[in-house]
N, C-alpha and C positions, 0 to 999 in steps of 0.2 A: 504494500500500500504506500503512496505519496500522496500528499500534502499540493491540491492544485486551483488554481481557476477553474472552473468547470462551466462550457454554455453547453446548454442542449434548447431543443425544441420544448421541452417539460417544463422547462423551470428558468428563473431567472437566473441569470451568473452569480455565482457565488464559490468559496472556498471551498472546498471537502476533498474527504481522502475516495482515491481510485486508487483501481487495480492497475502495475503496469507491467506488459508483458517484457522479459527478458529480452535482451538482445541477439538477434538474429545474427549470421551472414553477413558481411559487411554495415555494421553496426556499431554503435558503443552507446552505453550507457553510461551518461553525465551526472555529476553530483551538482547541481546547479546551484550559483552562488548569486548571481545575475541576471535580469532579464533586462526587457523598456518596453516604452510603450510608442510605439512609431503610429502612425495613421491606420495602414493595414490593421495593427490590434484594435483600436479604433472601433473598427469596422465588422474585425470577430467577434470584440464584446456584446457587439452589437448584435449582433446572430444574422450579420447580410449574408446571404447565398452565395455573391459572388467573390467570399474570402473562405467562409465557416463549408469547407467542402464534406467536412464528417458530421456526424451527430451519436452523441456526443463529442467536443473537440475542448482542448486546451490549447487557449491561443498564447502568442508567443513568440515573433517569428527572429526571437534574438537569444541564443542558450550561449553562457559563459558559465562554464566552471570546469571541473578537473573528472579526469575519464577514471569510472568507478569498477567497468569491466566492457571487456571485446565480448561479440560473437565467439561461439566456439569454433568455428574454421578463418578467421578473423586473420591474418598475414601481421604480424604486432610492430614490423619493423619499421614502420613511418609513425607509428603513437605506441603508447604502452597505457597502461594503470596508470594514474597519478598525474599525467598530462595534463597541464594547465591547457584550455583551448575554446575556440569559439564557433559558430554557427549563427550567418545569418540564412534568410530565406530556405531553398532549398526543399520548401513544403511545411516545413513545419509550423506550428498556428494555424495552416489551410489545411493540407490533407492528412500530416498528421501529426501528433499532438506534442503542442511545443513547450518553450522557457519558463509559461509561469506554473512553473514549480517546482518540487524542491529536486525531484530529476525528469531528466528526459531522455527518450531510446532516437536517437540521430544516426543520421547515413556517414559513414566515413569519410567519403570520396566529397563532401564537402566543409567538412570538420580540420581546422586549421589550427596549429600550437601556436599559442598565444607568444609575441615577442616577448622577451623577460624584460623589457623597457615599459611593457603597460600591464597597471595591475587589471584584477578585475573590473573593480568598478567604472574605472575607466572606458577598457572594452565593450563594456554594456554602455557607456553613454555614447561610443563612436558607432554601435550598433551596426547596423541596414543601413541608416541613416547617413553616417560617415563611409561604411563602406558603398554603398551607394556612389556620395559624392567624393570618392578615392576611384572608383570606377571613372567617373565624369572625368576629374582631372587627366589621367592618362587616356582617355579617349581623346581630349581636346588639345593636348601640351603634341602629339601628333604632327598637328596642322597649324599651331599658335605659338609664338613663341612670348614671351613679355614685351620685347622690344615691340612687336606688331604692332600693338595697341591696348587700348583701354577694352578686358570683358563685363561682362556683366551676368549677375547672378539673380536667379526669379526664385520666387518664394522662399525669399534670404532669410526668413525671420523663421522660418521652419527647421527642422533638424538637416536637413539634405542642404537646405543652402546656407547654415550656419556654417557646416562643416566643409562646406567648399568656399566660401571665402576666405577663410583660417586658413585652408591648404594652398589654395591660390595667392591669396598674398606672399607664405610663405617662400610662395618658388619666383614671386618678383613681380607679379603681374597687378597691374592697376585695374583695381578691382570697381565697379560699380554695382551695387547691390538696390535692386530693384523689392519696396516694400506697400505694403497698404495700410502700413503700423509706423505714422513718424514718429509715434514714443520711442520706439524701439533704436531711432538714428544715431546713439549713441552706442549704443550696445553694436552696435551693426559696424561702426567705425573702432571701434574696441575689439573685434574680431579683425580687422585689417582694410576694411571696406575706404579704399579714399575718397568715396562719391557716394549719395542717397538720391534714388529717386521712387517718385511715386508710382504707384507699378500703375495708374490709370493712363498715365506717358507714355507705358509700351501697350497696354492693351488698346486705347480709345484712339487708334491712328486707321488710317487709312492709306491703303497703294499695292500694286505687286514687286513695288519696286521703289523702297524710301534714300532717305540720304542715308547714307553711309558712315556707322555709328562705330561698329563695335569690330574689334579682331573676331570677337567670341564671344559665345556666351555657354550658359549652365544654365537650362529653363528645369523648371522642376513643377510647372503648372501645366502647360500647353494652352489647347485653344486659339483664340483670337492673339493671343501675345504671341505664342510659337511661330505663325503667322508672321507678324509684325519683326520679330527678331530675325527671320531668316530675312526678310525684304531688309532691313538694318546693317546685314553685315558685312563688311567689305570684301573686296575680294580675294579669293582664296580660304578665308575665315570658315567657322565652323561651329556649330551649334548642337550642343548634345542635349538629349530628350530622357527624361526620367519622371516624368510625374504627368498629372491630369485633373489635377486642384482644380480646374478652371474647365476644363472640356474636354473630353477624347475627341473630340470631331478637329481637321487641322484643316482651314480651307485657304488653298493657298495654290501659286502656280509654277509652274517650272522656271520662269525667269530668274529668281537668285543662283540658281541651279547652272545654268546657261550662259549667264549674260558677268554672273561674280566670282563663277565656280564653288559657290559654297557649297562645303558637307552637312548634312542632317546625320546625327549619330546616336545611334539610339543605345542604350544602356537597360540591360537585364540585370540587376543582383542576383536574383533569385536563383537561375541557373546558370550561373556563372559556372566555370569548370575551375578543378582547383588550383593551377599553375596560377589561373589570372586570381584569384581567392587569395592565395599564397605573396603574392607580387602585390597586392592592395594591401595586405597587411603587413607587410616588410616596409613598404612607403608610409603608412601609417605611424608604424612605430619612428620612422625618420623624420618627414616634413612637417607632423602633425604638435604643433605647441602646447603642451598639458595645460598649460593656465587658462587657454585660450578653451579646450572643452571644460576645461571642470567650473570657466564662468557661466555656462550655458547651462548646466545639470541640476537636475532636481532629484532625490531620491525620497522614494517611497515607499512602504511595504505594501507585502501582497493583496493583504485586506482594501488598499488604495486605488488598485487598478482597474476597478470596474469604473469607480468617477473620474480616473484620470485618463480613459475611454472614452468618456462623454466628453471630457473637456477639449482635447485635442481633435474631435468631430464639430467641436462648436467653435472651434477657432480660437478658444481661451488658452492655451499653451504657446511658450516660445523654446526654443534650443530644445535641449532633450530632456526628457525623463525615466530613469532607470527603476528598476524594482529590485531592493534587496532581498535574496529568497533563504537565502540559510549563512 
């Protein structure tokens, strides 16, 4: 038995003990020290279909802590027992049952030993979120160098574009962080941001083809802004796509494509493979400034994370929020 969140169709979310089966075949089961609460959990607590794939499910889609046992035909010689390590995406929270609690049965093949530069708690505040936006950077450092120009970061006040401005700055790049929260303008420059703008700027424009703004950007909404940013960017520039705050519909034409050669690049966490998993969290543990996440984090216990669900679906959350579980 463990100690977890629980939604199902029956009942509202709450704590109680489940059964959890052993680990399989390329498996391990985690002693979980760590979790957060990113949007997707959000959306679990919430019992939406289009994340909550089981019923019963324990959401979760962030497990940090230290590996408690392998599968029994399990190959031990990339982890062992005692492995500090993390897991984002991957299924877990969606199809099957993830971090909030006190363990969880994860797939190996996306299970990464944690760098000995970030503790746990840490880990858990870089979550999805940061890995996420550690994905975006290396998709976009590609095509963009600092010198090119000024990027820009959307849904900066979020966990994905908190932590990719922090990484962005860090590697030199003049950051612009696009918000709908001017309270937040100090905190946003405090991360590394040398410009605020209000994100009605990039969404409420008009053209297939604007002036010519940005080397880059980090959109972490889409919609009408994605839009708007590809027609913005100069040429050769490039645009990485992670989120849908704002709309999955992108209506837009070939022209930046054509006439600027810009990139659209799109970013998957979830099934990322583990080289590139592994390569996110090695840069992590290097580019990424402890001060700079641990000003953004909130921590909570587990009894906390059904309202800190609501809150992050209602827009009342900034930077990240972790769950301490043992």
């Amino acid at each position: 038995m463990t100690r977890a969140i629980v939604v199902s169709s029956s009942a509202v979310p709450a704590v109680q003990e489940i059964d959890l089966a052993p680990p399989g075949p390329g498996e391990a089961l985690v002693d979980v020290t760590f979790s957060s609460i990113n949007y997707k959990d959000g959306m679990a607590l919430a019992g939406d279909p289009g994340v909550k794939r089981i019923d019963p499910l324990v959401p979760g889609i962030d497990v940090v802590g230290r590996i408690a046992a392998l599968g029994s035909s399990t190959d031990p010689t990339r982890l062992s027992v005692g492995d500090r390590v993390v897991l984002n995406g991957a299924g877990a929270g969606e199809r099957r049952h993830g971090g909030l609690a006190a363990q969880a049965v994860v797939p190996l093949d996306a299970l990464v030993r944690l760098p000995d530069a970030i503790p746990d708690a840490r880990a858990a505040a870089i979550g999805t979120a940061g890995f996420t936006a550690m994905l975006s950077v290396l998709a976009l450092e590609r095509f963009v160098a600092p010198e090119d120009g000024p990027v820009v970061v959307t849904g900066s006040s979020g966990g994905v574009g908190s932590v990719a401005i922090a990484l962005l700055a860090a590697r030199g790049y003049a950051v612009t962080a696009a918000t709908g929260r001017p309270e937040r303008t100090d905190a946003l420059r405090a991360l590394g941001a040398t410009d605020v703008v209000d994100r009605a700027e990039l969404r409420d424009t008009e053209g297939a083809m604007q002036r010519a703004r940005w080397a880059g950007a980090v959109d972490c909404v889409g919609g009408r802004t994605l839009a708007n940013l590809l027609a913005q960017t100069r040429w050769g520039g490039a645009v990485t796509s992670c989120g849908m705050a704002e709309s999955t519909a992108l209506d837009t034409t070939v022209l930046p494509f054509i006439l600027r050669a810009v990139a659209l690049l799109g970013i998957n966490s979830v099934d990322a493979p583990l080289p590139l998993r592994e390569q996110a969290w090695a840069r992590l543990a290097s580019d990424l400034d402890p001060a700079r996440i641990d000003m953004i984090t909130e921590t909570i216990g587990l009894e906390d994370a059904v309202d800190a669900g609501r809150r992050i679906l209602d827009g009342r959350t900034s930077g990240r929020i972790i769950v301490e579980i043992n």
